[in-house]
C-alpha positions in Angstrom: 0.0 0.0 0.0 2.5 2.6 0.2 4.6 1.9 -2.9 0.6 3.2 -4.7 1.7 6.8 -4.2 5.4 6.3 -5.5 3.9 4.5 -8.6 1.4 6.7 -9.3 4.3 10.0 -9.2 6.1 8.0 -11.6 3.2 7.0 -14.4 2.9 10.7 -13.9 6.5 11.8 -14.4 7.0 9.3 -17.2 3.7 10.6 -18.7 5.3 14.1 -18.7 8.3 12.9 -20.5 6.4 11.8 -23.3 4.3 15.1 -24.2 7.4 16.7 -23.6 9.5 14.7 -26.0 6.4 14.8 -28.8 6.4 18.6 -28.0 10.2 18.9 -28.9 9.4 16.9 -32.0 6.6 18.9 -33.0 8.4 21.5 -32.5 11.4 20.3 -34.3 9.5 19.0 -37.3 8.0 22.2 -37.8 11.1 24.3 -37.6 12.7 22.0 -40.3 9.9 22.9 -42.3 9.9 26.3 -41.9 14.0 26.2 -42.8 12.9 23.7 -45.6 10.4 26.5 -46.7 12.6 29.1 -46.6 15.5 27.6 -48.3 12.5 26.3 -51.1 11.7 30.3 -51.7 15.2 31.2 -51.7 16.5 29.4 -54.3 13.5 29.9 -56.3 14.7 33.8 -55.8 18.2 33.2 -56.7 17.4 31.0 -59.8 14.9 33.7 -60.9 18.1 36.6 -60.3 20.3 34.3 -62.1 18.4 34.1 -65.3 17.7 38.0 -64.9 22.0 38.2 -65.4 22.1 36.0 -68.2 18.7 37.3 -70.1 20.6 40.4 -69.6 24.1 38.9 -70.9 22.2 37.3 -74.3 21.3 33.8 -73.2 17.1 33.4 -71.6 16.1 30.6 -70.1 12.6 29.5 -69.8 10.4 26.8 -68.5 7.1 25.8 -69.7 6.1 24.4 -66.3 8.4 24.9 -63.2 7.7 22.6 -59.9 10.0 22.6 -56.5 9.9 19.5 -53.9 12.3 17.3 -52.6 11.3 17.7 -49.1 11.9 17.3 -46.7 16.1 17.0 -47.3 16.5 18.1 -50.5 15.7 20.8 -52.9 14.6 19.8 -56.0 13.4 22.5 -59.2 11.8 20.2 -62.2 12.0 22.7 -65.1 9.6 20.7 -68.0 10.4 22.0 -71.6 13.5 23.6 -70.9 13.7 26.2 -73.4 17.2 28.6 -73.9 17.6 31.2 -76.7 21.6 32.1 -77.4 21.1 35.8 -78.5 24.7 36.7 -78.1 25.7 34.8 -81.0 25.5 34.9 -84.7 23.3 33.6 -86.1 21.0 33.3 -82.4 20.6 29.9 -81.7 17.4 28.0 -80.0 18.0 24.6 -77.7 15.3 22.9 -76.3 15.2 19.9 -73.7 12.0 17.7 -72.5 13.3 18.7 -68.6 16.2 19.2 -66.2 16.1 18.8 -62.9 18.1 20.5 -60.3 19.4 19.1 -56.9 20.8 20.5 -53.8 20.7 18.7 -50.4 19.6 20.9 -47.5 22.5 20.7 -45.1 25.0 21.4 -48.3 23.4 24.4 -50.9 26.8 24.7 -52.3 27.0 21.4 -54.1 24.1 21.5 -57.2 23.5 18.3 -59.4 21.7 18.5 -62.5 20.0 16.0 -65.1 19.5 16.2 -68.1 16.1 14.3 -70.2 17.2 14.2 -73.8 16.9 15.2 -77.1 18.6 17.9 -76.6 17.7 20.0 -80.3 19.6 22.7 -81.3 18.7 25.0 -84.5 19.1 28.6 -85.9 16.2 31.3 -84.4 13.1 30.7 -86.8 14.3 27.8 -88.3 14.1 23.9 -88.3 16.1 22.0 -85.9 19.3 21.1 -87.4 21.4 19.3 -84.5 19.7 16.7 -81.8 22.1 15.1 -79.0 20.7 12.1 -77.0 22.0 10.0 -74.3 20.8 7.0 -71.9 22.6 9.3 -68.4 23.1 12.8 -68.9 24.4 15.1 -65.4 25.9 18.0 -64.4 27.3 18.9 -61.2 28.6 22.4 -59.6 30.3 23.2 -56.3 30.7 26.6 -55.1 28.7 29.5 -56.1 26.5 29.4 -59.0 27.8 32.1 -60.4 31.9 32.0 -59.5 31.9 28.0 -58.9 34.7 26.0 -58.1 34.1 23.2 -60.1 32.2 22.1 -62.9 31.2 18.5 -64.3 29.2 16.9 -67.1 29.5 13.3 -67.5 27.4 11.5 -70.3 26.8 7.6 -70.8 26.1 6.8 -74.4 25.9 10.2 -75.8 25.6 10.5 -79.6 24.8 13.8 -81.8 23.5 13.5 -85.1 22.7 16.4 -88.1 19.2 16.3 -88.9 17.9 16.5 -92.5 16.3 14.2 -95.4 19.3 11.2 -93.5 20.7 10.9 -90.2 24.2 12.2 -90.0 26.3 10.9 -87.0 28.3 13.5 -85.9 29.5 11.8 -82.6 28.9 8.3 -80.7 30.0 7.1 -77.7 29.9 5.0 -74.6 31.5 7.6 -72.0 32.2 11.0 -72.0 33.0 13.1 -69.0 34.2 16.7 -69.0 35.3 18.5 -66.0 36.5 22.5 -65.0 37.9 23.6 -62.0 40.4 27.4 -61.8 44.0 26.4 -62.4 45.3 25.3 -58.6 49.2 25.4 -60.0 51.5 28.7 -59.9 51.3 29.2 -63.5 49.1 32.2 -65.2 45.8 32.3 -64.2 43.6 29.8 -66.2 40.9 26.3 -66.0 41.4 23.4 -65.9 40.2 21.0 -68.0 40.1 17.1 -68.4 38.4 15.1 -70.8 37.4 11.1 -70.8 36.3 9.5 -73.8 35.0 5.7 -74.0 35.1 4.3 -77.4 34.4 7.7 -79.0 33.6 7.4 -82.6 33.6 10.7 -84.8 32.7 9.8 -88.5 33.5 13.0 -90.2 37.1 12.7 -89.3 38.3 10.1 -91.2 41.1 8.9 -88.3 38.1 7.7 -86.0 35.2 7.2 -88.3 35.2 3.5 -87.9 37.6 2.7 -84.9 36.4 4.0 -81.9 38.9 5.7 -79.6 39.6 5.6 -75.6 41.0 9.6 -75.0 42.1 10.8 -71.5 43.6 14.4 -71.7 44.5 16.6 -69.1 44.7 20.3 -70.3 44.9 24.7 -69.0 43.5 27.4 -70.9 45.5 30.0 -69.8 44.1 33.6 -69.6 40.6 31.9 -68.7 39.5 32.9 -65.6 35.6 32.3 -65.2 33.2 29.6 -65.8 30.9 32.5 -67.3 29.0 31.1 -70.6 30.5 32.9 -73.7 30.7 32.5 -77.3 33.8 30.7 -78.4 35.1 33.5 -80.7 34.7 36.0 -77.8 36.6 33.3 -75.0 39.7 32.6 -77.3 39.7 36.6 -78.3 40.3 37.1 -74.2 42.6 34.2 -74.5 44.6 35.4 -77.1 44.8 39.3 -75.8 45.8 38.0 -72.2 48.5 36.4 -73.9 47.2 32.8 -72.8 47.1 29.4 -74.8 46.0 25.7 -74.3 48.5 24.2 -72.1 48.4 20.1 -72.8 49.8 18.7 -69.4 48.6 15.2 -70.6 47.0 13.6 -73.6 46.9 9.7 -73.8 45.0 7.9 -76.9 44.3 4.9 -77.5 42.7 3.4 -81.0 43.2 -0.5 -81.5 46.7 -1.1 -81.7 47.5 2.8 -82.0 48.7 4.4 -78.0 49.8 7.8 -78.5 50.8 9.9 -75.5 51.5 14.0 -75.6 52.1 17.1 -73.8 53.2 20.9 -75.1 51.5 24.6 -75.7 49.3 26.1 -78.2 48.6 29.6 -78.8 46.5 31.9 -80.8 48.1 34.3 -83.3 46.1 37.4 -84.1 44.1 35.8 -86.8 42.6 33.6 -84.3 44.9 30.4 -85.7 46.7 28.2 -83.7 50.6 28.1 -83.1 53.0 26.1 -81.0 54.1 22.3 -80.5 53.1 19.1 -78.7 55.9 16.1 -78.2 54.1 13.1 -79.0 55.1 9.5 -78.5 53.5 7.2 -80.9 53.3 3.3 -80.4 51.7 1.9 -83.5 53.2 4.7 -85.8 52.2 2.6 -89.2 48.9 1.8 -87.9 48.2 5.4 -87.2 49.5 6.7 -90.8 47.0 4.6 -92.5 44.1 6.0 -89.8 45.2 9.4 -90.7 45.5 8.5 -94.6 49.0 10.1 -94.3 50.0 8.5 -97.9 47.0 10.3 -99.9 47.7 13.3 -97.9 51.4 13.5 -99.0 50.8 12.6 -102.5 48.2 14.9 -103.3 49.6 17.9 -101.1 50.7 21.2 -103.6 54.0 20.8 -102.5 54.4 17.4 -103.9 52.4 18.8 -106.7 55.4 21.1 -107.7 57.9 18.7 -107.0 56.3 16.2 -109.6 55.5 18.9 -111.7 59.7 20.1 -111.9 60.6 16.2 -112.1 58.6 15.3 -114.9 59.9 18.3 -117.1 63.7 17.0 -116.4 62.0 12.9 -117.6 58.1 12.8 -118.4 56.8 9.8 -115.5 59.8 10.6 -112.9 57.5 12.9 -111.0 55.0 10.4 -110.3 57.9 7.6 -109.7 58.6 9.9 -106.8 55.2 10.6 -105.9 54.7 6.5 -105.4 57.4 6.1 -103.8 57.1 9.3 -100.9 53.9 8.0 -100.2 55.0 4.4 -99.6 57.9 5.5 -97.1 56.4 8.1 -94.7 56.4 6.2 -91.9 60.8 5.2 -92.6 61.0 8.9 -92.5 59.4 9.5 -89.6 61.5 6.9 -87.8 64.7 8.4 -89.2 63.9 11.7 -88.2 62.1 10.8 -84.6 63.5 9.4 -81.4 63.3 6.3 -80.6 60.9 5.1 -77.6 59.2 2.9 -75.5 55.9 3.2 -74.3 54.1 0.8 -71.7 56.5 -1.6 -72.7 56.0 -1.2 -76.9 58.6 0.1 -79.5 57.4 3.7 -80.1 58.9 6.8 -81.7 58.4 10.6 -80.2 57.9 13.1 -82.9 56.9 16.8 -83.1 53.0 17.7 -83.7 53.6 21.3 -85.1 51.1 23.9 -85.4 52.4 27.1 -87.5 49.5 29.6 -88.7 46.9 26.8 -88.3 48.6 24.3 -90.5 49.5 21.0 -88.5 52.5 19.0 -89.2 53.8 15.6 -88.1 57.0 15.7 -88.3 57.4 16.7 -92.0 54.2 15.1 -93.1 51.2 18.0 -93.3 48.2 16.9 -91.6 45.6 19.7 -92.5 44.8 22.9 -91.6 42.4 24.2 -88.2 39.8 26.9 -89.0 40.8 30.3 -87.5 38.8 30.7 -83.6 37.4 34.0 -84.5 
């Protein structure tokens, strides 16, 4: 009989403990929820100030239907028929998407993850679409501020872009491709960084990987670079170019069946927007990678072996093309003779210059082609 009192004092105190402890989470739960709220509204305001800047800047992004959820740990912003408008280039450019959606956790805003629903189309203002890109994965993410981040990443599983028109024209396939910016962390001028990796990358207008696919890891700094800011291509290399920057390769490694090639040098931009400067590259499978290239047709039907045929076959009519055969056939001995002898992960290789003068590329004294002028 007297333990009834004691008992009864501790049903009550126990009693107490439990509204107190569902008070607490009440409480808690709606503070989280109130944060989650707030943070839900904010970044609704910042994403609407962001595309203020860059509707400003040329580039407007819309949404045909715009939702935000996630909660109650994450924000999430569904925009469904992603529409941007490039006005800042000539001629402006439209790309559509079926819907992105953006991610940020809570407890860390700074990290933002992006995915991408494909086709992506792409096409001139006013006109019919002309590019599409698909893929099975496509992501983005950024750390850091949205508008100054630190780093930057797209990484695509199977992407492939095609030209549109009466045929499908494959522009690009492949079973991997990641792409990934960060400011330079070295001493060197100010610059990004920026590293590629390609699975199996096919590209069938250039002839040299048209119908072998190529694995591609390369490790690179454009110097002079010193935002992530979207800009026209012309206008970036322009800045480049007038801050006395380049494309620093720090290292390229390709591989193509029995072709490994490995690299590393500088490029620059002259005034007329063409490239300039030399990589050292170490070629494994030299033979192999002249016929990829079609060094022989190259060499044979270049002007300068035009003239040289031309001035042989006025000293005996058929020497010129006696010469012409026989060029062709030896390229890769006179790249030997001229190279230095290597080895690379264990193979018999040969390091030759890769020379860019005025736009015109050279290996070793075989001409490759000319690049396009950046602007």
């Amino acid at each position: 009989m007297l333990n009834r009192p004691t008992t009864l004092q501790s049903r009550r105190r126990t009693g107490r403990r439990y509204i107190i402890m569902l008070v607490v989470i009440f409480a808690a739960v709606a503070g989280w929820t109130a944060l989650w709220k707030y943070a839900a509204a904010r970044a609704q305001e910042a994403s609407a100030e962001w595309r203020a800047r860059e509707a400003a800047a040329g580039r407007v992004f819309t949404c045909g239907e715009e939702t935000v959820g996630g909660y109650p740990f994450r924000l999430e912003v569904s925009c469904a028929q992603a529409r941007i408008q490039f006005r800042d280039v000539q001629p402006p450019l439209n790309v559509a998407l079926p819907r992105v959606l953006m991610v940020a956790q809570v407890y860390q805003p700074n990290l933002l993850i992006a995915e991408f629903q494909g086709p992506l189309q792409l096409g001139e203002n006013g006109k019919p679409v002309e590019f599409e890109a698909r893929w099975s994965l496509g992501q983005a993410s950024v750390s850091g501020v949205l508008t100054t981040p630190d780093r930057v990443s797209l990484v695509f599983d199977m992407p492939k872009a095609s030209r549109l028109g009466s045929e499908l024209d494959t522009l690009f396939d492949a079973t991997h491709l990641e792409v990934h910016g960060r400011p330079a962390q070295d001493s060197g001028k100010p610059g990004l960084e920026i590293g590629i990796r390609l699975q199996q990358g096919l590209i069938p207008p250039w002839r040299a990987t048209a119908a072998l696919p190529v694995d591609a890891v390369v490790d690179a700094v454009l110097r002079g670079v010193t935002d992530f800011s979207p800009k026209p291509w012309p206008v970036r290399l322009r800045e480049m170019q007038a801050a006395g920057g380049g494309i620093e390769i720090k290292q390229a490694r390709v591989v193509q069946g029995d072709i490994l090639a490995v690299g590393r040098g500088a490029l620059t931009f002259n005034a007329a927007g063409r490239l300039d400067g030399e990589l050292r590259v170490t070629i494994a499978g030299l033979e192999a990678f002249l016929n990829e290239i079609g060094a022989k047709q190259i060499v044979q039907t270049s002007p300068t072996m035009d003239r040289l045929v031309g001035a042989l076959d006025r000293l005996a009519p058929g020497l010129g093309n006696m010469a012409r055969q026989q060029v062709g056939e030896n390229i890769g001995t006179g790249i030997n003779a001229i190279g230095e002898p290597e080895t690379l992960e264990g193979r018999k290789a040969v390091t030759v210059p890769l020379r860019f003068a005025d736009g015109a590329v050279y290996l070793g004294p075989v001409p490759l082609g000319v690049i396009p002028a950046g602007y």
